[in-house]
Every structure is written in C-alpha cells, then in structure tokens.
C-alpha positions in Angstrom: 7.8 21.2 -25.0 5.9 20.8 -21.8 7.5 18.4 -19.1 5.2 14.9 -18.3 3.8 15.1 -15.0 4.5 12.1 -13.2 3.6 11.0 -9.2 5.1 8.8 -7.9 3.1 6.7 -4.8 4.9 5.1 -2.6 3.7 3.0 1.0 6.7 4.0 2.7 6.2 1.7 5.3 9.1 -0.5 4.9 11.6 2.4 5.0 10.3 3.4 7.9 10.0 0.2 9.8 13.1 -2.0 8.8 16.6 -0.8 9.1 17.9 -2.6 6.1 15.5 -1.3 3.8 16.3 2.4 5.5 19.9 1.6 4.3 19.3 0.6 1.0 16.8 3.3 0.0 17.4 6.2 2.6 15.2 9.2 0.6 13.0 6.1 0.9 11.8 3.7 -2.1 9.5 6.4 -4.0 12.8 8.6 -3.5 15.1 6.3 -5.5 12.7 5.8 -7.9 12.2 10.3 -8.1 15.8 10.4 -8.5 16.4 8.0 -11.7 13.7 10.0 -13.3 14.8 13.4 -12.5 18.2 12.0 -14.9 16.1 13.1 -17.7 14.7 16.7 -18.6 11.2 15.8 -19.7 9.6 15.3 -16.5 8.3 17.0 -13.4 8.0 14.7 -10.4 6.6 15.1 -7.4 5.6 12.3 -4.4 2.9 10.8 -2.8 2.3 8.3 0.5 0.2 6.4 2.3 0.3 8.3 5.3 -0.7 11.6 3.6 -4.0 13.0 3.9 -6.0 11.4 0.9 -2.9 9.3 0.9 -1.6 12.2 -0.9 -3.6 11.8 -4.0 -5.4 15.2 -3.4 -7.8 15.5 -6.7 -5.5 18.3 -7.5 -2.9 16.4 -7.5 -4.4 13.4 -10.0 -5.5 16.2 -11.9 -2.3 17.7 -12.8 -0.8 14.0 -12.6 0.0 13.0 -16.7 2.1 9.5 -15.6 1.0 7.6 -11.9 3.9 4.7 -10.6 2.2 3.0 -8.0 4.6 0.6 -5.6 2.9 -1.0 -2.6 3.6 -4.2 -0.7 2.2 -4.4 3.2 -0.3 -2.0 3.6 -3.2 -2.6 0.4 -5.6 -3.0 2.3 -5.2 0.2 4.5 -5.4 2.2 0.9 -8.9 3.6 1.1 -11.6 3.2 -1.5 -12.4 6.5 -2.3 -9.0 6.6 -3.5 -8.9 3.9 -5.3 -11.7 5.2 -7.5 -10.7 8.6 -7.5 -7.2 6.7 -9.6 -9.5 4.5 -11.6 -11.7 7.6 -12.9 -8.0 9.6 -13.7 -6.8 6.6 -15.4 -10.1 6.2 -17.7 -9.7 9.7 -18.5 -6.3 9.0 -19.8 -3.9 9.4 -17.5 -0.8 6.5 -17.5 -0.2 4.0 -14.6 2.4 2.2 -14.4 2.3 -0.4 -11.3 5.8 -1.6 -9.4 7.0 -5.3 -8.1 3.8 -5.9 -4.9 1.9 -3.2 -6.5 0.6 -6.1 -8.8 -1.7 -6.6 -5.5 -3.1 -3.4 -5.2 -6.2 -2.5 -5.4 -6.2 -0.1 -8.1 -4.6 -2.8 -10.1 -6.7 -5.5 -9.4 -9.6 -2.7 -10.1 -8.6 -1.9 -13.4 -7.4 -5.5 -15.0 -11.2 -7.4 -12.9 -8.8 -10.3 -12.2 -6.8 -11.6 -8.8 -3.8 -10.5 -10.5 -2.2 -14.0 -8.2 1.1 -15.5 -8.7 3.5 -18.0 -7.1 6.7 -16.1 -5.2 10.2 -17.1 -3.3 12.3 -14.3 -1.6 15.9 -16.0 -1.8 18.1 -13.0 -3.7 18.0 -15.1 -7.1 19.5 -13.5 -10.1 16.8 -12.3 -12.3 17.2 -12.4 -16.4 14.8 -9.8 -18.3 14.5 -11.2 -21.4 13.2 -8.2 -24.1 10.0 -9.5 -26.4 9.3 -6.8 -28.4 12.7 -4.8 -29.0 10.9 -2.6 -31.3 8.6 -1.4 -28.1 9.1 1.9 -26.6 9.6 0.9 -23.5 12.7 -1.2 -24.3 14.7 1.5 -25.9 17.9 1.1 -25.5 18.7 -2.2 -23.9 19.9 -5.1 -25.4 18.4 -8.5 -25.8 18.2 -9.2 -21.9 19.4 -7.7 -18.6 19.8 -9.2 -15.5 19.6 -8.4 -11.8 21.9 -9.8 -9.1 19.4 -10.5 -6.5 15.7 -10.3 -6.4 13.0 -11.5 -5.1 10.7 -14.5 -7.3 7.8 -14.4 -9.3 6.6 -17.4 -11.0 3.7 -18.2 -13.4 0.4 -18.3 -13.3 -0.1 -14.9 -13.0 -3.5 -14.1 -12.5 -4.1 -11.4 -15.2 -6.2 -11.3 -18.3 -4.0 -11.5 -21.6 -1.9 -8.8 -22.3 -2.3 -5.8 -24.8 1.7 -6.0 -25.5 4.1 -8.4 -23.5 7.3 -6.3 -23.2 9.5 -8.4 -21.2 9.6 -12.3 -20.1 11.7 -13.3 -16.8 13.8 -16.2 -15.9 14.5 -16.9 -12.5 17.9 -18.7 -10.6 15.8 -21.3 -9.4 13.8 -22.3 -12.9 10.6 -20.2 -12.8 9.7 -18.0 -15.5 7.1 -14.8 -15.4 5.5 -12.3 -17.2 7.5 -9.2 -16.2 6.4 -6.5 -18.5 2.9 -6.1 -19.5 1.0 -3.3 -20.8 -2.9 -2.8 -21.1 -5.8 -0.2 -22.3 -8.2 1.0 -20.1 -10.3 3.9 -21.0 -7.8 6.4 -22.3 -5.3 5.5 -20.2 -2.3 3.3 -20.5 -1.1 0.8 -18.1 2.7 -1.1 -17.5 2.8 -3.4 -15.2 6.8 -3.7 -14.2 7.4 -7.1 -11.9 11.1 -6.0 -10.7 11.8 -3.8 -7.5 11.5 -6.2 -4.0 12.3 -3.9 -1.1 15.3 -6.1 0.1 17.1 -5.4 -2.9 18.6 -2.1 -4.4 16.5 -3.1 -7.6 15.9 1.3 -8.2 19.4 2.0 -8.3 20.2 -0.1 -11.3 20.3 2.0 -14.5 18.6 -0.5 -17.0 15.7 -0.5 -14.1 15.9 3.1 -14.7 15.9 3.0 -18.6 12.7 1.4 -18.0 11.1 3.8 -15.9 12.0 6.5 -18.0 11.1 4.9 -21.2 7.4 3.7 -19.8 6.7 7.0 -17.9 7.1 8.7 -21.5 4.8 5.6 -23.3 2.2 5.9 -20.7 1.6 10.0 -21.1 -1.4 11.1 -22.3 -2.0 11.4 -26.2 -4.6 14.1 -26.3 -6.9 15.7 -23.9 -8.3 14.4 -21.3 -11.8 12.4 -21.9 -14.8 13.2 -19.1 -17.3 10.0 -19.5 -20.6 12.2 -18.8 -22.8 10.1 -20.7 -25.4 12.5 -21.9 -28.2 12.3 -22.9 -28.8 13.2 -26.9 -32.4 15.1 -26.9 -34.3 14.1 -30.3 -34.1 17.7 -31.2 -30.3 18.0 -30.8 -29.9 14.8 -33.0 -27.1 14.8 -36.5 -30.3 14.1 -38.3 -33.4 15.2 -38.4 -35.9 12.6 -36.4 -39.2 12.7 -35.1 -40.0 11.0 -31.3 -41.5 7.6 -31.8 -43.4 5.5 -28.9 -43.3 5.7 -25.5 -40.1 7.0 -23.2 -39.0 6.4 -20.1 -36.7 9.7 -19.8 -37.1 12.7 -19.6 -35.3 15.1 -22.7 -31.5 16.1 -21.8 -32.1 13.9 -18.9 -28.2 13.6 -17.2 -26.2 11.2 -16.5 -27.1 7.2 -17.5 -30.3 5.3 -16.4 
C-alpha cells in the first residue's frame, strides 16, 4: 500500500527567536511534530516554512501533498496570498488539512471556514482535560474517555467558527473555561481537523496521546479518490446525455471555457 503524503508547515519563527522554545523543540516545532509521525509506517513526511521560497509550498509540492498540518502563531500576516489560494484550490481538490493550536488564525483557515475563527485565550500553563465526544471517530482511536495535558496555554468559548461537521473532542481548562478542541469540516473534497492543543511554551508535541492524534487525523484526512479539478465546462447542446435542440437566444458561445 502506498504511504500518505503529508507536509508539515511550520512558521519557525519562535524556534528561531526565543531560547526557551529552541530548548523545548530543538529540530524546531514542525520537527517534533515530523518525528511523532515518522513512529508509524504509512506515511512520508516532508517540511515546509515560512521563510522558504513560496513559503515552501512549491505547487509541486501541494501536488504531491495527500495530508497538509498547518501551525502558525506570529507571522499570518507575512503568509502571502498567492499561497494561501494555491492551499485552498489543493484542499478543494481533496487534499486533507489539518490546522494546529494559533493556526486557528491563519489565513488559509479563516479562508476556508468564511468566519473570524475568534476566541477568548490566557497563557498561564493550566492543565488541559480532552474530553473524547465521539469515541467511535477515527481520529480518537485509541484513547480513553479523556486525556490531559500538564501545562498549556487557554482557549475559551466563543469560538468564532461555523458549526461543526463532527465535534471530536471538548476541553476543560484549570481555570473553568471550556472549548471546542477538535473539529472537523468539508470543504470541496477535502477534509479538515482543526486540533486546539500545541502552545509553543509547552512540550505539547512530545506527548504521545498528542501524537495518537496526529497520526490518527493525518490518516482520516487522506484523500478518498482522485483528485477533483473544478473546470466548470461548458456542456455544448450537441455533447448533451440527451438529445436537445437550441432554444432562444444565448449569451455564450458553444464549449465556451471556464464560468461566465
């Protein structure tokens, strides 16, 4: 069986910049998160940052990409447009993306899901309980009714996103606050997980149920058949299923491309 392709996009600007952070994820934050993957066989994974060219999402690259995990805090803005597009179109067509902790910002996010995507935050290194909604899901394989993190940062309701296809995991926070941690959506032929956990000041990708979740979701969000190329053509009346004749007046020409 062929591996998943998966990319994993990382700002790296944190790692660079803050000595803490360099301690805590020194192959940098996409690295960690390259490593718990690469614990299972079925995937290739390869790496992509801001400060590539094309931020590193070459269209080569999004073309051969089958599963995109997205984390960006600091720098959304500085992501360029074209980019952003270039994702959207991949994503239509049916390749997964499944969006980290700040990434719930970004503008590929915010892009696909037309909302602000807001919510209310506190960075104090509160414990974190992940309570599972759906243990049936795929992407909660394997854990148990909760799990809990040590230290992380908050996110608190409202979150600014429209309803949920599937809500896969609900979180309670040390100080009260509860959020919608796990989410997934449709858009084109693509599948989407949102995944609230992984704050930069905390080793959030080196705990193994973070990485049970990552693993599982990179498999959910592969592509299920080929990839689908939104052309819009135009239908001539003599290439019609039926038989028809042309009636009235037309504004296009027959075979015309693309949409008018």
């Amino acid at each position: 069986m062929a591996k998943i392709s998966v990319t994993v996009w990382g700002e790296n600007v944190h790692e660079r910049k803050v000595e803490f952070i360099r301690k805590i994820y020194p192959s940098g934050m996409h690295g960690c998160i390259v490593e718990g993957l690469q614990e299972s066989s079925d995937f290739s994974v390869g790496t992509a940052t801001l400060e590539q060219p094309e931020h590193g999402l070459t269209e080569k690259v999004l073309a051969a990409t089958d599963v995109l995990l997205w984390w960006g805090h600091c720098a959304h803005g500085d992501v360029q447009d074209a980019i952003v597009e270039r994702v959207v179109k991949r994503v239509n067509e049916g390749m997964g993306l499944i969006v980290l902790h700040s990434g719930h910002y970004s503008k590929v996010f915010k892009r696909l899901l037309g909302t602000t995507c807001s919510l209310t935050w506190r960075e104090a290194g509160e414990k974190e309980r992940l309570w599972v909604c759906n243990p049936a899901h795929p992407i909660a394989a394997g854990l148990g009714p909760y799990f809990e993190l040590a230290e992380e940062e908050m996110y608190g309701e409202p979150f600014g996103i429209p309803t949920p296809d599937e809500q896969i995991f609900i979180s309670w926070f040390e100080g009260g606050e509860v959020f919608r941690s796990g989410a997934t959506w449709k858009r084109g032929a693509g599948k989407i997980f949102y995944f609230r956990p992984g704050h930069e000041s905390y080793p959030t990708y080196h705990d193994s149920n973070v990485k049970l979740v990552l693993k599982n979701a990179a498999r959910w969000a592969a592509p299920e058949g080929p990839r689908w190329i939104d052309e819009a053509p135009n239908i001539p009346v003599d290439k019609a299923p039926e038989r028809i004749e042309l009636k009235g007046q037309t504004l296009h020409k027959a075979g015309e491309a693309g949409f008018k």
